[in-house]
C-alpha positions as CSV (number, residue, x, y, z in Angstrom):
1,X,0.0,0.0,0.0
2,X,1.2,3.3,-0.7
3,X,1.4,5.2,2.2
4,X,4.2,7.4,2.3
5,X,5.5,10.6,1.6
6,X,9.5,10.9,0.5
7,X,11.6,13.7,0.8
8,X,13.5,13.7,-2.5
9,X,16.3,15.5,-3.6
10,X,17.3,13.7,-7.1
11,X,21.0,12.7,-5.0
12,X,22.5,9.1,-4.8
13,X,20.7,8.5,-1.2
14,X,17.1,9.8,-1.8
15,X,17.0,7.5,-5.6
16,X,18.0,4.5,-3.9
17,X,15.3,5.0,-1.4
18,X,13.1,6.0,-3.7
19,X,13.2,2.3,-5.7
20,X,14.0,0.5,-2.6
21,X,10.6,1.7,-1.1
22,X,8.8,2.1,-4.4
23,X,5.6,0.4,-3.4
24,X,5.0,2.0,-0.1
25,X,5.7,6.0,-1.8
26,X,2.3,7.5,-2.5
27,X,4.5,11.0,-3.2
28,X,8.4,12.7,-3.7
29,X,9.0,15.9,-2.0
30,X,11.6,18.2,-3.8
31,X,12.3,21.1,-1.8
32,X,14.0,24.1,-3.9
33,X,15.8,26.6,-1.0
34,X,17.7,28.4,-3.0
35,X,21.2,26.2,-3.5
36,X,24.0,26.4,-6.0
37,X,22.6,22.9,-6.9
38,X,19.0,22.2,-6.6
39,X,18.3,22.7,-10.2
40,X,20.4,19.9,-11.7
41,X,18.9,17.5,-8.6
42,X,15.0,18.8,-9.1
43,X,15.9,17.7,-12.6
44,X,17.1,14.2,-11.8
45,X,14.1,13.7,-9.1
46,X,11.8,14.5,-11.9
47,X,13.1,12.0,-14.4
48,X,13.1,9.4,-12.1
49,X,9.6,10.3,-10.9
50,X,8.2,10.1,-14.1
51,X,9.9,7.2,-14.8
52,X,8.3,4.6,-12.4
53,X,4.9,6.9,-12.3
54,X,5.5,8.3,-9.5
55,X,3.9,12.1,-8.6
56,X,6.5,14.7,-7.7
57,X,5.9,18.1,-6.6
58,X,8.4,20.7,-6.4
59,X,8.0,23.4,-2.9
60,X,9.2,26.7,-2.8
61,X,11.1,28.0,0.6
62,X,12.7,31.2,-1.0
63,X,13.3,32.5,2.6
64,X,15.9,30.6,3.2
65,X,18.7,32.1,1.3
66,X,17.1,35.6,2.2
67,X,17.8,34.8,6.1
68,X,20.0,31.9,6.5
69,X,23.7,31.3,6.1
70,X,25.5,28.8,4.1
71,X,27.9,28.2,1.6
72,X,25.6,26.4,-0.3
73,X,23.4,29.5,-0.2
74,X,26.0,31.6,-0.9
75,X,27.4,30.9,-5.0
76,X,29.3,27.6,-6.2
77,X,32.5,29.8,-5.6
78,X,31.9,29.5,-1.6
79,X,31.4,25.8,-1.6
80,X,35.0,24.2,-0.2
81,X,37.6,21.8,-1.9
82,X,38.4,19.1,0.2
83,X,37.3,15.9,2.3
84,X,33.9,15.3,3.0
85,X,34.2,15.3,7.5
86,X,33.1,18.2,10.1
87,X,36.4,20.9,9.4
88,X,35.9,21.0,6.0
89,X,32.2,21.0,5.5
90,X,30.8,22.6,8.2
91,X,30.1,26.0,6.2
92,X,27.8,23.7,4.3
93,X,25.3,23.4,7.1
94,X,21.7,25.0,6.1
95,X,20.8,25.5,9.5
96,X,17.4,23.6,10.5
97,X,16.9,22.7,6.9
98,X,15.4,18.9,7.5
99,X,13.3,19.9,10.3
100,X,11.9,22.4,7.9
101,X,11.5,19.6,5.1
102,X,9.9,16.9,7.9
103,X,7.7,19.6,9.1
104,X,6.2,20.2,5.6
105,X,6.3,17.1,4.4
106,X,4.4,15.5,7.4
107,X,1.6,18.2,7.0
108,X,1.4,17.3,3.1
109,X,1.5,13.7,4.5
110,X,-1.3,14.5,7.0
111,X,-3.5,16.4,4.5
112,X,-3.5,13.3,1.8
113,X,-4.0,11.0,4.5
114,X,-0.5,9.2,4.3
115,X,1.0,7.4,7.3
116,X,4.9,8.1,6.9
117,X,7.4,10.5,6.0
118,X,10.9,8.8,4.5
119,X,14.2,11.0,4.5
120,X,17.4,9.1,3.0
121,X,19.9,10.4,5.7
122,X,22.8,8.0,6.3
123,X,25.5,7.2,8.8
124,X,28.1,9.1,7.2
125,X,26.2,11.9,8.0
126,X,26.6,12.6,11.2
127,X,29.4,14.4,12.1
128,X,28.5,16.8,9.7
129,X,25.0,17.5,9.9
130,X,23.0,17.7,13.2
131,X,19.5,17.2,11.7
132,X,20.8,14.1,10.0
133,X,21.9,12.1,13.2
134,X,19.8,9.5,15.6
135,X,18.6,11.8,18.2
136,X,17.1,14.4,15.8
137,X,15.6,11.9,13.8
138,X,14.0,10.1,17.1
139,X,13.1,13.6,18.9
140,X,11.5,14.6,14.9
141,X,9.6,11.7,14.7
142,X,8.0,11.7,18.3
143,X,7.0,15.7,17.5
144,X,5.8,14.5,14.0
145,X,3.5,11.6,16.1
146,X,2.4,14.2,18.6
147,X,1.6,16.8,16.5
148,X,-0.6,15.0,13.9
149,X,-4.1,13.8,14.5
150,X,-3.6,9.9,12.9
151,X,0.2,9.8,14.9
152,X,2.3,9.7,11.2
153,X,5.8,8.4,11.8
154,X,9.2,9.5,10.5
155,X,10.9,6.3,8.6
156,X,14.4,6.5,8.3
157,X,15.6,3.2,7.1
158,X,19.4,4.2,6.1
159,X,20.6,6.1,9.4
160,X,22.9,3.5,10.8
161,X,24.6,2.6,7.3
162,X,27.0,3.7,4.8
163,X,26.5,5.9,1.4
164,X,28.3,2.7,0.1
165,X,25.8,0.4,2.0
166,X,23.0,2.5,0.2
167,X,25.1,2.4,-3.4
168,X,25.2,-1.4,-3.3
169,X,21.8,-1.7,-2.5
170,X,20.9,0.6,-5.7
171,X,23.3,-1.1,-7.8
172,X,21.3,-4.6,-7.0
173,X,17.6,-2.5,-7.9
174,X,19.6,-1.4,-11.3
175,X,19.9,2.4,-10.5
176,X,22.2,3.8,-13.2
177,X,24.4,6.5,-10.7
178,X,25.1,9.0,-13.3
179,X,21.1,9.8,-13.5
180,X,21.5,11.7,-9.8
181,X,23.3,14.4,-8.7
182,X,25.5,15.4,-5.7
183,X,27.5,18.1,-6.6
184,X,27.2,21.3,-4.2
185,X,28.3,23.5,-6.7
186,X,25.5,22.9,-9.3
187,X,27.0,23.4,-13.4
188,X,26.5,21.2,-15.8
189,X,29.2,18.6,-14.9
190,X,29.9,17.3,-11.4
191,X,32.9,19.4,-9.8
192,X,35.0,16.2,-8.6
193,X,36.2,18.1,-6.0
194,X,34.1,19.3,-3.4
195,X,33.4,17.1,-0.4
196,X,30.1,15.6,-1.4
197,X,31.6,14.8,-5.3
198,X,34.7,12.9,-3.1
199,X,31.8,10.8,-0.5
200,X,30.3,9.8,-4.2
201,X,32.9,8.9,-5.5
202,X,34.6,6.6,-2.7
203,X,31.3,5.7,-1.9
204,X,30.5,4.1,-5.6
205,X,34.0,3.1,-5.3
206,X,33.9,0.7,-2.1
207,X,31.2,-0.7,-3.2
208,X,32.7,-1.9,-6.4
209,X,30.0,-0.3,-8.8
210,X,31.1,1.7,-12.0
211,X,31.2,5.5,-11.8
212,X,29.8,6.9,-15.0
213,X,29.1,10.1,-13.8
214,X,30.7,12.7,-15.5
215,X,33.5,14.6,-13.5
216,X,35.4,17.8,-14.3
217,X,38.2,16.8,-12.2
């Protein structure tokens, strides 16, 4: 039955949850706040939407880049080189953003009469991102119970794994890599570079699948 709601961005994580979970997703989230890169990953979650038939709706949160701070908000220019791991990628953090996704998506959720909201955050994570780790996800999900009327829960099946647990899973559905995108800094090609371009690219590595995304480095 599908009875979910997915918060999708179009990127490695969100795909592979997105055909994992294909029978229980009722509807994909894209959320477009204002990044150097959400056009190019709005672009992939719609293909693979309308691919397997699956309705996809785009929501607006043009504050955000009007009153919050982040490199990602800030031109492909202020986006750092470098590892993927807390010194290097902190300036990426959009403050609050996924408790601002959960929160919409669990109202949309509640007003079609869905029981579940899916976000594809991962163990690797963590030590970057606060609203990506256990005890948000927990504390989001019991204010996401309390505060609707039918109790809808927060799933978050890939928490406690690796972006290479989650590649090798896609790999095995058939997901063909080089139709998402990860790339902070947006353009037409993937930087190679940046932190989240390096995580992809050890990620698709270590788990032994072929990398045919396009790379400008």
């Amino acid at each position: 039955m599908k009875d979910s709601a997915l918060i999708y961005s179009g990127g490695l994580d969100s795909t592979t949850m997105l055909y994992e979970y294909l029978a229980d997703i009722a509807l994909a989230v894209s959320f477009d706040y204002g990044t150097n890169h959400n056009a190019r990953e709005i672009e992939c979650a719609r293909w693979h939407c309308q691919r397997l038939g699956v309705e996809h709706i785009v929501i607006p949160l043009a504050f955000m880049p009007r009153y919050f701070i982040s490199s990602l908000l800030q031109g492909a220019d202020a986006v750092p080189d470098g590892e993927y791991n807390d010194s290097n990628m902190r300036s990426t953090v959009v403050p609050f953003r996924n408790g601002i996704m959960l929160s919409i998506a669990a109202g949309l959720a509640e007003s079609r009469g869905l029981k579940h909201v899916m976000m594809a955050n991962h163990g690797g994570d963590h030590a970057i991102y606060p609203d990506c780790r256990p005890g948000f996800v927990s504390a989001m999900d019991k204010a996401i119970r309390e505060g609707t009327y039918d109790g809808i829960t927060l799933l978050t099946p890939y928490t406690l794994i690796s972006k290479a647990d989650i590649a090798r899973r896609g790999a095995a559905l058939g997901i063909d890599y080089s139709t998402t995108w990860s790339c902070y800094r947006g353009g037409d090609k993937h930087c190679g570079t940046c932190g989240t371009c390096r995580e992809r690219k050890e990620a698709l590595r270590e788990a032994g699948i072929e990398d045919k995304t396009e790379y400008l480095a």
